[in-house]
C-alpha positions as CSV (number, residue, x, y, z in Angstrom):
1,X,0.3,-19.3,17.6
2,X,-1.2,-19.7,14.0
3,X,1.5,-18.7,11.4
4,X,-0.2,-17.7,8.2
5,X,2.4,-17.6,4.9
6,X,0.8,-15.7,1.7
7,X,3.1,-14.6,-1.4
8,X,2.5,-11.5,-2.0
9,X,1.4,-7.7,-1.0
10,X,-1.8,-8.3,-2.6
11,X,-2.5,-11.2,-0.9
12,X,-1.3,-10.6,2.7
13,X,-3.3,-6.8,3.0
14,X,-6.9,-8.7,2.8
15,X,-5.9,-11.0,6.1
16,X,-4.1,-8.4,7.5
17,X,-7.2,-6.2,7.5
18,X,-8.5,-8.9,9.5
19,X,-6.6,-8.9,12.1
20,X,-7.6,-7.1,15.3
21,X,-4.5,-5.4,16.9
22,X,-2.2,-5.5,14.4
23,X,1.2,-4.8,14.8
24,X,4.5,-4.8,12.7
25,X,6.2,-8.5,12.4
26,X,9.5,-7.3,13.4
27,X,11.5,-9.7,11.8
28,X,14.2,-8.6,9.5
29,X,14.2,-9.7,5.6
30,X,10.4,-10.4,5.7
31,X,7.0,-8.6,5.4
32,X,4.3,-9.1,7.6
33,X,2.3,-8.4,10.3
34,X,1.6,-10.0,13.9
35,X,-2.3,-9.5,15.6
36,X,-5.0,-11.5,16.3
37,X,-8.0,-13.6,14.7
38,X,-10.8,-14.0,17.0
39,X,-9.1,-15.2,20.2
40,X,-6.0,-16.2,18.0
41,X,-2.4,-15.3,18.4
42,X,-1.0,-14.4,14.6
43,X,1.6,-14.1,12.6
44,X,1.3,-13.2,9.1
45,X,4.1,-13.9,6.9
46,X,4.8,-12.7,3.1
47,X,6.7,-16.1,1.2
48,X,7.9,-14.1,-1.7
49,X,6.7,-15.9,-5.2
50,X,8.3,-19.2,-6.5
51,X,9.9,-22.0,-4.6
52,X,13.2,-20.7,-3.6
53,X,12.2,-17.8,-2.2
54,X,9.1,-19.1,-0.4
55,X,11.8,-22.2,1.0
56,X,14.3,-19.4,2.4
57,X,11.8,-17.1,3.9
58,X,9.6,-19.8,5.5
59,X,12.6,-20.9,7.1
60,X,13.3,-17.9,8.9
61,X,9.6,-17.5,9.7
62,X,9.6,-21.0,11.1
63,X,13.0,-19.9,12.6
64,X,11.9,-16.8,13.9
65,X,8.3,-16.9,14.9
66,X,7.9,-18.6,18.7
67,X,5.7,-21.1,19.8
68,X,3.7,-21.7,16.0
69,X,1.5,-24.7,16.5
70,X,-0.3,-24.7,13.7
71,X,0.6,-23.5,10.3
72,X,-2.0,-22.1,7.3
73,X,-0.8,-21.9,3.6
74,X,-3.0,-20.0,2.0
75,X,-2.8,-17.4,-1.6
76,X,-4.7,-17.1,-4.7
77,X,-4.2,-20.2,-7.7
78,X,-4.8,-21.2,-11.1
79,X,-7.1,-23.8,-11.6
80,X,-6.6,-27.5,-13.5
81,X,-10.4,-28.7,-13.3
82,X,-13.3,-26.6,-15.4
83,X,-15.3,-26.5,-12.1
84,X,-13.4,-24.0,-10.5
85,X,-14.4,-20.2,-11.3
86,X,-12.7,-17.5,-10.5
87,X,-12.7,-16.5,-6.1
88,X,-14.0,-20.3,-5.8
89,X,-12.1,-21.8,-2.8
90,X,-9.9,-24.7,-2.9
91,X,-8.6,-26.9,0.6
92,X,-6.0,-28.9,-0.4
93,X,-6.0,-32.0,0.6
94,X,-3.0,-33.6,-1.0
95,X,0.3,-31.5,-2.2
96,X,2.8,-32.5,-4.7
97,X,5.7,-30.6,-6.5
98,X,6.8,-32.1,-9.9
99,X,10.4,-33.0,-11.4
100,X,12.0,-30.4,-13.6
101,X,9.7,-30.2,-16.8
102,X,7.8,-33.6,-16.1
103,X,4.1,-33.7,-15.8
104,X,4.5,-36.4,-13.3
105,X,4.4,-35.4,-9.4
106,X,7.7,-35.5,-7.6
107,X,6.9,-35.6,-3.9
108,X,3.2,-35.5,-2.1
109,X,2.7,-34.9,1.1
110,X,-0.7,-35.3,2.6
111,X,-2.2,-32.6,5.2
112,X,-3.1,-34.1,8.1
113,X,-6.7,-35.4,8.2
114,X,-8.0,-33.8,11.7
115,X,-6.7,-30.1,10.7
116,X,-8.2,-31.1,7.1
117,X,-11.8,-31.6,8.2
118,X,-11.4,-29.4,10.6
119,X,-10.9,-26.6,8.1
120,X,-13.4,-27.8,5.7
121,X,-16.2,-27.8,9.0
122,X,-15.2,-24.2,9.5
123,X,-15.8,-22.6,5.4
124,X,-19.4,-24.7,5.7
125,X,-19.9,-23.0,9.3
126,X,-18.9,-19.4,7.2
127,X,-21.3,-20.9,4.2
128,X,-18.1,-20.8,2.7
129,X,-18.5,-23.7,-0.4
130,X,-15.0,-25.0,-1.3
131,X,-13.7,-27.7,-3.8
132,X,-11.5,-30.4,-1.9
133,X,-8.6,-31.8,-3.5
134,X,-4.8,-31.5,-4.7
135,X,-2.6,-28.6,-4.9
136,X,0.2,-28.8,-7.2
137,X,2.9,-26.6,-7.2
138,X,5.2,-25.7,-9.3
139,X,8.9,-24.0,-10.3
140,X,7.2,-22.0,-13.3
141,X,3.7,-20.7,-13.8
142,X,1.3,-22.5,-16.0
143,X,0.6,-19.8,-18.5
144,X,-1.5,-21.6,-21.4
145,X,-5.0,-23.5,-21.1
146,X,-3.1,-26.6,-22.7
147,X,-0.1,-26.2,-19.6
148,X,-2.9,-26.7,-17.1
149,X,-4.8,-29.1,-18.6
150,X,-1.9,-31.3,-19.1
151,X,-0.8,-30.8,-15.3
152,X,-4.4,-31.6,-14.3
153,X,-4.4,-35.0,-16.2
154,X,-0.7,-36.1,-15.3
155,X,-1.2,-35.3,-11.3
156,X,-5.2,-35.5,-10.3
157,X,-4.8,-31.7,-9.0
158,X,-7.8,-29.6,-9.2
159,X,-5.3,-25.8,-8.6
160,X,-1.6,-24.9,-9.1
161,X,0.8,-22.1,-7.4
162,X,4.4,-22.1,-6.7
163,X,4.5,-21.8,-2.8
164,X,2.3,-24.1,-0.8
165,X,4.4,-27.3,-0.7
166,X,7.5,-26.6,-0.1
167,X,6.2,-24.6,2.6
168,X,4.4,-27.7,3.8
169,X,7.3,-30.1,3.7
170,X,9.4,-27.5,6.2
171,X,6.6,-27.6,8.3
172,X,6.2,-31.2,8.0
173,X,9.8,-31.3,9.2
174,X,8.9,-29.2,12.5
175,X,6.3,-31.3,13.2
176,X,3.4,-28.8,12.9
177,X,0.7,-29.5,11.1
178,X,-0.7,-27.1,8.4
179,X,-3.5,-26.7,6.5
180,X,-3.6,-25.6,2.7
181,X,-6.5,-22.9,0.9
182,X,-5.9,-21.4,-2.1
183,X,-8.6,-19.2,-4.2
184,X,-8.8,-19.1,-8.0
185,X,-7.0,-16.1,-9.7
186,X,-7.1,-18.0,-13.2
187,X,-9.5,-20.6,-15.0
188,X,-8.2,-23.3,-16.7
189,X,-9.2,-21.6,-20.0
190,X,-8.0,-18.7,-19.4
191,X,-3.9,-17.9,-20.5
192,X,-2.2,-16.2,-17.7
193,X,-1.5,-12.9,-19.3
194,X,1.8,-10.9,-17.6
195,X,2.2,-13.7,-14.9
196,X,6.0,-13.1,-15.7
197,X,6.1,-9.1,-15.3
198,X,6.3,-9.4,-11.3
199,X,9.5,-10.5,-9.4
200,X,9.8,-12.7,-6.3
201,X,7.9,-10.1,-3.8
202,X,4.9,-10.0,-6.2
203,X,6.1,-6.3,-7.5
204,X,6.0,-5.7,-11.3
205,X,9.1,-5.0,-13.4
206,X,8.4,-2.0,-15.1
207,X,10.4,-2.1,-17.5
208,X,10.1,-5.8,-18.7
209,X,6.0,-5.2,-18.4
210,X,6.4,-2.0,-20.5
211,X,8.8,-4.2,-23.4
212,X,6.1,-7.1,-23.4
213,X,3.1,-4.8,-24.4
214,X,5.1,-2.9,-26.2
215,X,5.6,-5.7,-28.6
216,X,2.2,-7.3,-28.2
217,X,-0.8,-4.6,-27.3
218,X,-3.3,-7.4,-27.2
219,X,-2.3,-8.5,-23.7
220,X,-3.7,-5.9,-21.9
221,X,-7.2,-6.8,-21.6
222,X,-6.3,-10.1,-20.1
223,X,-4.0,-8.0,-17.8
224,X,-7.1,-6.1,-16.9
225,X,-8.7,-9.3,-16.1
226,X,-5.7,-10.6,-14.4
227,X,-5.7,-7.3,-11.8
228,X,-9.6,-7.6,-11.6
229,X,-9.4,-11.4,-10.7
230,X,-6.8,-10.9,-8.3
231,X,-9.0,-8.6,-6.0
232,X,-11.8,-10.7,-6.2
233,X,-10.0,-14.2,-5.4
234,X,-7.7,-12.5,-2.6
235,X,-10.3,-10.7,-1.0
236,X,-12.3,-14.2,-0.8
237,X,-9.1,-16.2,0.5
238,X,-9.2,-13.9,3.0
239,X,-12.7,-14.7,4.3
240,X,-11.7,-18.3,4.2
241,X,-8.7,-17.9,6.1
242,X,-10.5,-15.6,8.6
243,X,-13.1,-18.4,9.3
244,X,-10.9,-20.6,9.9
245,X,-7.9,-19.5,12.2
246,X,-11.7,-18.5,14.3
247,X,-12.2,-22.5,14.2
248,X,-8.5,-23.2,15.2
249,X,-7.9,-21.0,18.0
């Protein structure tokens, strides 16, 4: 069984249009979907946005979900290195949290090599090209070109989210091994316009999205952007996730 944890609606619908006999998740408290991926068994699993809530749900998941021998963390990311465009694909192969408001990393845990080039054989089998490096995630999104750059510099990561570690270290904990791929949402010089109008199941607070561009009107181009972006980098991770859980199976 491949368990697959994503954030958010907008990133769990792409995968879960991949998978062939789909059927509900059945597992109270969390969204998702079970089917299959080539010759596959999944389980598709919605974190919910930010550390805390990504920590309690992927313990019920991990909880919950039988017989998971492999584990994908996957979901779109901002990225820390001017190479990355948006929908480019990132396989992480290092990821670190960070202490409170320090730049510095806090904890790193490596993904295990074998599943690592494992994965990355699989995208350039798809003629998927990916960037291979850290993942750094965080309590708090980096909103500003100056937040990211900084977090680049301090930690060596090339992309930034708020899930995929500490997701990893309760896997780590099981003893299975996961993988890590993120697509960009964001570049590094682009501001992250209304990254704090959603909640921690990726749906937007109307009313606090309605007070912000109330007050400043000039955000909703880069909102715009911010939607358009989303598609495009979701609907990529999906291809990358799809190729491979094919190679895992």
């Amino acid at each position: 069984m491949i368990l697959i944890f994503c954030a958010f609606g907008a990133e769990l619908e792409p995968i879960r249009k991949k998978l062939g006999a789909p059927k509900a998740l059945n597992i109270k408290g969390l969204t998702g979907a079970r089917g299959r991926i080539g010759g596959a068994e999944v389980a598709l699993v919605a974190s919910g946005i930010g550390n805390r809530r990504a920590v309690e749900n992927a313990r019920r998941a991990f909880d919950e979900v039988r017989n998971v021998d492999r584990v994908i963390l996957t979901g779109v990311a901002g990225a820390l290195a001017d190479k990355l465009e948006i929908g480019d694909v990132v396989l992480g192969d290092r990821l670190m949290t960070r202490a409170g408001d320090s730049t510095h990393p806090a904890r790193t845990i490596e993904v295990p090599l074998d599943y690592f080039e494992w994965a990355s054989s699989a995208l350039d089998a798809g003629g998927i090209r990916h960037a291979r490096g850290a993942i750094l995630t965080v309590k708090y999104p980096l909103t500003t070109e100056a937040e990211k750059r900084d977090a680049g510099a301090a930690t060596g990561a090339i992309a930034v989210d708020m899930e995929t570690a500490v997701i990893a270290f309760e896997a780590e904990a099981r003893c299975i091994p996961f993988i890590a791929i993120r697509t960009i949402m964001d570049t590094v010089e682009h501001d992250l316009a209304g990254a704090g109008f959603a909640d921690e199941n990726g749906k937007v607070r109307p009313l606090k999205a309605a007070a912000a561009l109330a007050r400043n009107p000039a955000m909703v181009p880069g909102i715009i952007r911010l939607v358009r972006n989303l598609r495009k980098a979701s609907e990529a991770m999906a291809g990358a996730v799809e190729a491979v859980a094919r190679r895992l199976e």
